[in-house]
N, C-alpha and C positions, 0 to 999 in steps of 0.2 A: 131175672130180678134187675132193678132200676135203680142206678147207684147215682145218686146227686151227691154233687162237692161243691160248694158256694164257697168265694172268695173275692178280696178287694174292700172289705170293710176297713173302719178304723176311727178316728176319730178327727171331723172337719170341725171348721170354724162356721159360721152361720154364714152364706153366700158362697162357701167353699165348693169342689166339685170331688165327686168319687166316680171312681168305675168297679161295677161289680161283675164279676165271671163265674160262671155255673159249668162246670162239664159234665155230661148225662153220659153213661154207660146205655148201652143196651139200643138195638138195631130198630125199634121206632120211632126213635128222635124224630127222624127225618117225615114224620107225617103225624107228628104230635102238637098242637098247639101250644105256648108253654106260656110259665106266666110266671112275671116276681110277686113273691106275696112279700107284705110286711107284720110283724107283731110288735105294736108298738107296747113300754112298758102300761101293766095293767089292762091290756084290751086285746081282743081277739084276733085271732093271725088273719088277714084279709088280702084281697088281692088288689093291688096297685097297678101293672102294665099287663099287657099278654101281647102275643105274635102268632100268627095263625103260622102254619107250615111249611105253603104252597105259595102265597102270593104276600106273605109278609105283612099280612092287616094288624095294624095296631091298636091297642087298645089304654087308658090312661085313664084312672081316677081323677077324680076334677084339681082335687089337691096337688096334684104334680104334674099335670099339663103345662107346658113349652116350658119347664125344666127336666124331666126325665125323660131319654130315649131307649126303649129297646130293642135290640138287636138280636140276630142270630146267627149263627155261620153252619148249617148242616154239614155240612164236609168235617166238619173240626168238632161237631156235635156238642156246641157252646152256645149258650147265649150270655147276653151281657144285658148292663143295665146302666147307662150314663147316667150322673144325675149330678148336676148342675144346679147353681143357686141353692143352693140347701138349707133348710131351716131347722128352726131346734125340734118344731114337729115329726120330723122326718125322721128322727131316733126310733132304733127299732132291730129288731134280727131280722133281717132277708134272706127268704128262701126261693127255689125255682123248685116248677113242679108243672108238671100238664095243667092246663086249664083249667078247673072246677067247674067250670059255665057249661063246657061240654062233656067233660069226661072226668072220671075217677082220680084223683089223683094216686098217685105211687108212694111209699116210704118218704116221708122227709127226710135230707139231709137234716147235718147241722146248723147252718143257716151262718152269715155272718154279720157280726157284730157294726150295727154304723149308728155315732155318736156324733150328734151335732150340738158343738156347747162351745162358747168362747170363754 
């Protein structure tokens, strides 16, 4: 079983920056694509960045292009989720989970809380 922990939420200012950290449990991180989703209030959990396994292909919703970056570190079996210039759109719980595009997701975690409001 696939244990996700999401953390690094909180609450920004609008232009503000967060960093979010996922740690995944379980021995095929390392060949799993993976991807932040976001649920913003009232609308359905969707997927914003992903990172492919092997060669680190990126992937970005048009809405958070050249402000959010994802990352990974397979050794440490974490990814992460920069995000930069932030607007009050971007409110929301974020989760990490494999891919949807290509593959099943696992168990959500809890997902962490990010609030952008001045």
């Amino acid at each position: 079983q696939v244990l996700l922990v999401e953390s690094g939420g909180g609450l920004a200012q609008p232009g503000g920056s967060l960093r979010l950290s996922c740690a995944v449990s379980g021995s095929t991180f390392k060949i799993t694509p993976m991807g932040w989703y976001r649920r913003a209030p009232g609308t359905e959990r969707e997927l914003v960045a992903s990172i492919t396994a092997a060669n680190y292909l990126e992937y970005y919703i048009d809405s958070v292009k050249g402000r959010f970056t994802i990352s990974r570190d397979n050794a440490k079996r974490m990814i992460y989720l920069q995000m930069n210039n932030l607007k009050v759109e971007d409110t929301g719980v974020y989760y990490c989970n494999a891919d949807q595009r290509s593959l099943r997701t696992w168990s959500w975690g809890q997902g962490t809380q990010v609030t952008v409001s001045s």
